[in-house]
C-alpha positions in Angstrom: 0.0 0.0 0.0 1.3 3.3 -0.7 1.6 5.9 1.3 -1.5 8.6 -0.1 -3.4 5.2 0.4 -2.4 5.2 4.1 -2.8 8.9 4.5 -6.4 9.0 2.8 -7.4 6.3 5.3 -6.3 7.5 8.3 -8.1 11.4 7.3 -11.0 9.1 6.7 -11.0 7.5 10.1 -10.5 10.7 11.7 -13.7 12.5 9.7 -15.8 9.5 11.4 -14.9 9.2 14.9 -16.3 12.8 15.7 -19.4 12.4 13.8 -19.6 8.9 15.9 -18.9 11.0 19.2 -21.3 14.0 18.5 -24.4 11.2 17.8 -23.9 10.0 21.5 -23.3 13.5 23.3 -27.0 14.2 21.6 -28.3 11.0 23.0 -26.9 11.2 26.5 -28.1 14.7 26.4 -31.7 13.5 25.2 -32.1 11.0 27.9 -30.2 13.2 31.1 -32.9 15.7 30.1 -35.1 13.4 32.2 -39.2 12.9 32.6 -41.4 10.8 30.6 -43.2 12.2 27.3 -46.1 12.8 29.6 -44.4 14.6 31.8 -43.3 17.1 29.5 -46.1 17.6 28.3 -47.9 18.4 31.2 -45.1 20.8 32.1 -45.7 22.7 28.9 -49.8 22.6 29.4 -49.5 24.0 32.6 -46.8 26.8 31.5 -49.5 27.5 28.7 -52.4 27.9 31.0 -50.4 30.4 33.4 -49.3 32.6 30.5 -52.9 32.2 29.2 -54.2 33.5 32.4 -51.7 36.4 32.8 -52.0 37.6 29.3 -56.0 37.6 30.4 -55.5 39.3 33.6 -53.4 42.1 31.5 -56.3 42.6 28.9 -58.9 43.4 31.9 -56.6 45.7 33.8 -55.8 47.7 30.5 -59.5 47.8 29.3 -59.6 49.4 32.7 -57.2 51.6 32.8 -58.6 53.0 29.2 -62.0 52.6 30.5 -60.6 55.2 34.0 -58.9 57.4 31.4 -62.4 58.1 29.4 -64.7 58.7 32.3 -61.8 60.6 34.8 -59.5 62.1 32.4 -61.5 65.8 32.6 -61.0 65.9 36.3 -58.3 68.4 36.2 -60.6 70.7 34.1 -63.8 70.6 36.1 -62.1 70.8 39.8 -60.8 74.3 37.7 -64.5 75.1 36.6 -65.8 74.0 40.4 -64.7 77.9 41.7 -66.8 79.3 39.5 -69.7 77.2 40.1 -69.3 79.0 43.7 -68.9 82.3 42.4 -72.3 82.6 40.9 -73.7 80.7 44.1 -72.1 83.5 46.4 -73.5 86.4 43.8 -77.2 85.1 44.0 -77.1 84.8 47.9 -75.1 88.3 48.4 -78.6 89.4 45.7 -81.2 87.8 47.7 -79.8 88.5 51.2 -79.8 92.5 49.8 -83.2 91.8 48.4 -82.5 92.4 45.3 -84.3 91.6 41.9 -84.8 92.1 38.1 -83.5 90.4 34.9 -79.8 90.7 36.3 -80.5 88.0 39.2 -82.9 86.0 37.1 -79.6 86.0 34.2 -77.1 84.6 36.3 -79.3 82.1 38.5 -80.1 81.2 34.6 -76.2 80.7 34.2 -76.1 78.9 37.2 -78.2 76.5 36.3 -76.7 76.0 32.7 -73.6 75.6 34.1 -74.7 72.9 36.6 -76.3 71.0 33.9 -73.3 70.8 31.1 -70.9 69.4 33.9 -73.8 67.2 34.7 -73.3 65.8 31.5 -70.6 64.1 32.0 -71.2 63.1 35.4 -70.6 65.3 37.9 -73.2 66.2 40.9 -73.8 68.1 44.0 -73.5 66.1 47.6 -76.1 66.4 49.7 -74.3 66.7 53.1 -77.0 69.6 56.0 -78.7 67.4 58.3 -76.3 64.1 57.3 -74.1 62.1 59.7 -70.2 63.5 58.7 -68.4 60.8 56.7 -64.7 61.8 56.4 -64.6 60.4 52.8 -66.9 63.2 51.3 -66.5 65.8 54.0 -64.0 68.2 55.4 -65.2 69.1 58.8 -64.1 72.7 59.2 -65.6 73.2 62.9 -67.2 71.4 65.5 -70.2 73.7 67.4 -72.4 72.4 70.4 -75.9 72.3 68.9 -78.9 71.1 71.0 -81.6 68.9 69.3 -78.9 67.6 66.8 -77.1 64.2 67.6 -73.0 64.4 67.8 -71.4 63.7 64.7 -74.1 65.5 62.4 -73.5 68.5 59.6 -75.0 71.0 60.6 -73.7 73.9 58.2 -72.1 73.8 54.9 -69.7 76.4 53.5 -68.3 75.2 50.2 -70.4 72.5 48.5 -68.9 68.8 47.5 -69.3 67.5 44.3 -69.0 63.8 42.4 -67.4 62.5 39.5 -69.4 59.5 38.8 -68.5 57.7 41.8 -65.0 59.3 42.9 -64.5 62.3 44.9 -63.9 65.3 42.7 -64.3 67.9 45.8 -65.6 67.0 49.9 -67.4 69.5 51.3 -66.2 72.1 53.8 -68.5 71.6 56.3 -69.8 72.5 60.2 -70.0 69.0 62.6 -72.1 69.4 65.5 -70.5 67.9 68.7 -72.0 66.9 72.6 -72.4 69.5 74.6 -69.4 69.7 77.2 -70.5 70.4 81.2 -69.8 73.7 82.2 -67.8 74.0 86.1 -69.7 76.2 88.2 -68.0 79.1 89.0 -66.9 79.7 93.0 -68.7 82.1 95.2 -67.7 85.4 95.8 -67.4 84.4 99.7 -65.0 81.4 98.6 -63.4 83.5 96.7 -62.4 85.8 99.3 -61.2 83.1 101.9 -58.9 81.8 99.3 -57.5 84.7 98.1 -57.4 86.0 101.6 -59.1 88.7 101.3 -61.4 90.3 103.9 -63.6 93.3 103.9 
């Protein structure tokens, strides 16, 4: 045999041993991988289920959030139109309180009223708060006055109306709480008075 004879064989052999090596790395690496067909195949049923559910969980919370944006995303503009809502209030009071009348009063209680109704539109509204129990989520108690006839913990006075947006708080009211009427300590004698203070006529 000559010797290109010898060296073709031995490249040869040498071309076929890795390829013979490589095939079983794959297969020890196939069968360390471990767990029956089953198995895995209830692995990836449950991995499909969780992303399933989290990918369904996102949808809700961003048809949400879009559905929040729509309904609340004029609050900034209407808490700056709520000022002048109590503007016009304070001008037909200061009118009526002076007595006064005529097409100027009737225009602006006219205003008033427009006004109320075009931010009614899109949902917001007037609390309701004289004569209700005080609720620190849509009141801002102001002052607390001893009333008699009024149980503790009721609104007695309002001074700067609350208002809704749909069913979140665009403004509490300012309001007046009444509170229990404290005891009042009798104040000493005259005569007691004098024998403490020592002082004698």
């Amino acid at each position: 045999m000559s010797s290109t004879e010898e060296t073709t064989e031995e490249a040869t052999a040498e071309e076929v041993g890795p390829q013979e090596h490589s095939t079983e790395d794959t297969t020890g690496n196939t069968s360390e991988s471990g767990g029956t067909p089953e198995e895995e195949l209830q692995i990836s049923q449950d991995k499909y289920l969780r992303l399933a559910a989290e990918f369904e969980n996102y949808k809700r919370r961003a048809q949400r959030d879009q559905s929040d944006s729509i309904r609340f995303g004029n609050e900034s503009l209407l808490k700056n139109l709520l000022p002048i809502i109590d503007n016009l209030e304070r001008a037909i009071q200061c009118a009526k309180d002076a007595g006064t009348s005529g097409p100027l009063l009737e225009g602006v209680e006219l205003t008033h009223k427009q006004f109320l109704e075009t931010v009614g539109k899109v949902g917001v509204r007037q609390l309701c708060t004289t004569g209700n129990s005080f609720d620190p989520a849509i009141h801002q108690a102001v002052t607390q006055v001893e009333s008699e006839g009024v149980d503790p913990n009721t609104v007695i006075e309002e001074f700067q109306k609350g208002y809704l947006l749909h069913d979140r708080i665009l403004r509490p009211a300012m309001v007046s709480v009444a509170k229990e009427k404290s005891e009042l300590t009798e104040p000493c004698s005259t005569e007691e008075s004098g024998e403490e203070g020592g002082i004698h006529v």
